[in-house]
C-alpha positions in Angstrom: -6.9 6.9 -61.9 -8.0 6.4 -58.1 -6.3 7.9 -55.2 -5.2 4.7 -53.9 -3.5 3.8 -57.5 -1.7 7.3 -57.9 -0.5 6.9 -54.4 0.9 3.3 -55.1 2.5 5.2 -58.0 4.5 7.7 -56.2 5.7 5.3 -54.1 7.2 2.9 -56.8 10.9 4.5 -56.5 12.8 2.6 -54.4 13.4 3.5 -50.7 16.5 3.4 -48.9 16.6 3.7 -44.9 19.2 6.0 -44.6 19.5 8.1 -41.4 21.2 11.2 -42.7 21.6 14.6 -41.0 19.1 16.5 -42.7 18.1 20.2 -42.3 14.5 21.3 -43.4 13.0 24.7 -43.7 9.2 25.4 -44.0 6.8 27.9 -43.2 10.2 30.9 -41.9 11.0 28.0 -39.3 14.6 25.4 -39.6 14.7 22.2 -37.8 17.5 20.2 -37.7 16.5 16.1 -37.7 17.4 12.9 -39.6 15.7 10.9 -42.8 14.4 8.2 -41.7 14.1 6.9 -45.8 15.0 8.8 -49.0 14.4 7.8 -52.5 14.9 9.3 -56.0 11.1 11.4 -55.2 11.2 11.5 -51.8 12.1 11.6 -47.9 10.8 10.7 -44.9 11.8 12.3 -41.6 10.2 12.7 -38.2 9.7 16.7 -37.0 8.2 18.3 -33.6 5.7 20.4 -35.5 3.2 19.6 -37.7 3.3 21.0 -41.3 0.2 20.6 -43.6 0.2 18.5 -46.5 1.3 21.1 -49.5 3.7 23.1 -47.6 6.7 24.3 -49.8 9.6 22.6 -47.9 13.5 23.3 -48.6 15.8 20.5 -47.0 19.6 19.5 -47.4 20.8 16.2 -46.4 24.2 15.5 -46.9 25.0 12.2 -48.7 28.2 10.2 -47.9 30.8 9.3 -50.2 30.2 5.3 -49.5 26.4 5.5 -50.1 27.1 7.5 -53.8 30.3 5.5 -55.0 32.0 8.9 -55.1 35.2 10.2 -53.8 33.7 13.0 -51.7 30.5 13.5 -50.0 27.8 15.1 -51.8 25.5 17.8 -50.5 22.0 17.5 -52.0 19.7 21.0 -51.8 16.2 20.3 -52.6 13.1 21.9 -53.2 9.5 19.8 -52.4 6.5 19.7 -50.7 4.4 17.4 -48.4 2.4 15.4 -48.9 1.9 13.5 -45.2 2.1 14.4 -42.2 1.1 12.2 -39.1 1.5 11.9 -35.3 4.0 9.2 -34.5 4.4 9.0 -30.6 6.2 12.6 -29.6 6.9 13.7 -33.0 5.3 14.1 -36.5 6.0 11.5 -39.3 6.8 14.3 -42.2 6.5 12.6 -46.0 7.8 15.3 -48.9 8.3 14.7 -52.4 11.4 16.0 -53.8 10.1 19.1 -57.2 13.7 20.3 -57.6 16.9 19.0 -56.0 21.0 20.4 -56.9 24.0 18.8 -55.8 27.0 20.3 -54.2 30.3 19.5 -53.4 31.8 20.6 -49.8 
């Protein structure tokens, strides 16, 4: 399989451009930012620093009620890594596919 083909592949869950509060920890450092798309494998979310693709990323994002269909929000802790990482303007264009993930109720 070629690179571009596997990369078409990871990307055939379908994306949602949700701006949700999302906290993401990497490398002993937190930041505190907002998806800018999610999907079943993924996120996307903008950061100040640059992380290299591979880096072991934890991130919680906090899904509303209305979005799920459910009665309460949900709070979704994953476990992933990334796998781009680009200058956008001022900030760093941060793509991480999602390895593990566990909901929680507030």
């Amino acid at each position: 399989m070629t690179k571009s083909r596997d990369n078409a592949e990871r990307r055939n869950a379908q994306r949602f451009p949700l701006q949700l509060p999302l906290a993401v920890r990497a490398e002993a450092n937190q930041q505190r930012t907002q998806t800018q798309d999610i999907s079943a494998g993924g996120v996307m979310f903008y950061l100040d620093s640059h992380l290299a693709v591979g880096t072991a990323v934890e991130f919680t994002v906090l899904m509303p009620a209305a979005v799920l269909g459910t009665p309460q929000d949900v709070r979704v802790n994953c476990v992933g890594r990334v796998v781009r990482c680009r200058q956008q303007g001022q900030r760093r264009a941060v793509a991480a596919i999602i390895d593990e993930y566990q909901f929680e109720r507030p």
